[in-house]
C-alpha positions in Angstrom: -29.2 16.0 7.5 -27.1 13.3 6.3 -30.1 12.3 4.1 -29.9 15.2 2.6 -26.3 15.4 2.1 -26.6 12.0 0.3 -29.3 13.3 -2.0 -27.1 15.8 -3.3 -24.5 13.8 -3.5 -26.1 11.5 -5.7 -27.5 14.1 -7.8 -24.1 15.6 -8.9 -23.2 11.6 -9.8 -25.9 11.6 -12.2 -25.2 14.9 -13.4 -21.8 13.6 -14.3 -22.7 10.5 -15.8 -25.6 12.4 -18.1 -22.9 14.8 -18.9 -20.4 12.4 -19.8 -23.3 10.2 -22.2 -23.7 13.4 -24.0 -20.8 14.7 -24.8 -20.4 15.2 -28.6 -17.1 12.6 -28.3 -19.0 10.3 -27.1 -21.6 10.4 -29.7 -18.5 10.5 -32.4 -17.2 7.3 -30.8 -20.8 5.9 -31.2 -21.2 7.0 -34.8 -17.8 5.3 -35.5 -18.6 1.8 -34.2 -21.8 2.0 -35.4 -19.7 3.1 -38.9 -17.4 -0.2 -38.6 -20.7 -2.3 -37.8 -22.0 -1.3 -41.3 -18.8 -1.9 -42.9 -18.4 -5.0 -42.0 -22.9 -5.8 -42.2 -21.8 -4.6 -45.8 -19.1 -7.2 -46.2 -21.8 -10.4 -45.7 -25.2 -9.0 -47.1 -26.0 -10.1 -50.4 -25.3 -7.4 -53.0 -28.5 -5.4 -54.2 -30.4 -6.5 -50.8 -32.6 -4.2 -49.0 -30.5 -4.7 -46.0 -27.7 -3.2 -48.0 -29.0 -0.4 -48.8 -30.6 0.2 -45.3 -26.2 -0.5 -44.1 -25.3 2.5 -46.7 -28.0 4.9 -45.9 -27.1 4.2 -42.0 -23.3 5.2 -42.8 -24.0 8.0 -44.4 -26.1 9.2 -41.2 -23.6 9.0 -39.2 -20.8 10.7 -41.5 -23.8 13.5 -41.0 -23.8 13.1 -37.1 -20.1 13.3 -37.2 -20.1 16.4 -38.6 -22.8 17.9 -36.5 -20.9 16.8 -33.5 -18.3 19.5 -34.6 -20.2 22.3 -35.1 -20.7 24.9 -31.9 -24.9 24.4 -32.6 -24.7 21.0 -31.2 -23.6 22.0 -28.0 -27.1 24.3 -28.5 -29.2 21.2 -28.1 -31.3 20.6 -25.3 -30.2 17.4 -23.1 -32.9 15.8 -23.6 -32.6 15.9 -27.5 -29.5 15.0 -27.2 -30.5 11.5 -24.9 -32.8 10.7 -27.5 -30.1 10.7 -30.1 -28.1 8.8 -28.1 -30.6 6.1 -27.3 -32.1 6.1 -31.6 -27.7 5.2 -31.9 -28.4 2.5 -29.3 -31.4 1.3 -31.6 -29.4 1.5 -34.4 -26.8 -0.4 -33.4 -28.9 -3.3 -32.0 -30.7 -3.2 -35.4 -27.2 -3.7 -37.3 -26.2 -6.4 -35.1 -29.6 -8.1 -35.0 -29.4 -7.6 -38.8 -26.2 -9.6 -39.3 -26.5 -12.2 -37.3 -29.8 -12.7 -39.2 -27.8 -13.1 -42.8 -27.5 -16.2 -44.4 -23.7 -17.2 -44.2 -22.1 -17.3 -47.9 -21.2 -20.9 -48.0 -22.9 -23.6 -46.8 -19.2 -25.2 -45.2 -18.2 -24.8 -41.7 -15.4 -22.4 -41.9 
């Protein structure tokens, strides 16, 4: 009985956390720190580097998720769509970071 009590229990806990993971904020709070994470990638890649370019076509993917996240067909999307886009942001952020800490650094001084 108690078992079984528990079960459902934790059930509706992971209904609530999936829920809360795919909520369109949450993916709008995602797009904008993966957005300031490309800003600032942008600020120490070298001009006309591939890695540049890859930093400016990421930002404008999220201005398009961010937008998407506003419109009712969003909500339309299956849940598991919708934790696939959340873990390609999860990728995506890992990539910027990986991606920054691998540029050279500008000067060759100790700031």
């Amino acid at each position: 009985m108690f078992g079984w009590f528990k079960g459902k229990i934790n059930n509706a806990k992971e209904r609530i956390r999936i829920a809360k993971e795919i909520n369109p904020r949450s993916f709008r709070s995602m797009a904008r720190e993966i957005t300031d994470l490309a800003d600032a990638c942008s600020q120490v890649c070298l001009p006309e580097s591939e890695l540049l370019q890859r930093v400016e076509k990421i930002k404008g993917e999220m201005e398009q998720l961010t937008e998407l996240t506003l419109q009712p067909e969003f909500k339309k999307l299956s849940v598991q769509r919708k934790m696939e886009l959340r873990q390609s942001l999860i990728q995506s952020r890992e990539q910027i970071l990986d991606s920054m800490q691998a540029t050279p650094s500008p000067t060759k001084l100790i700031q």
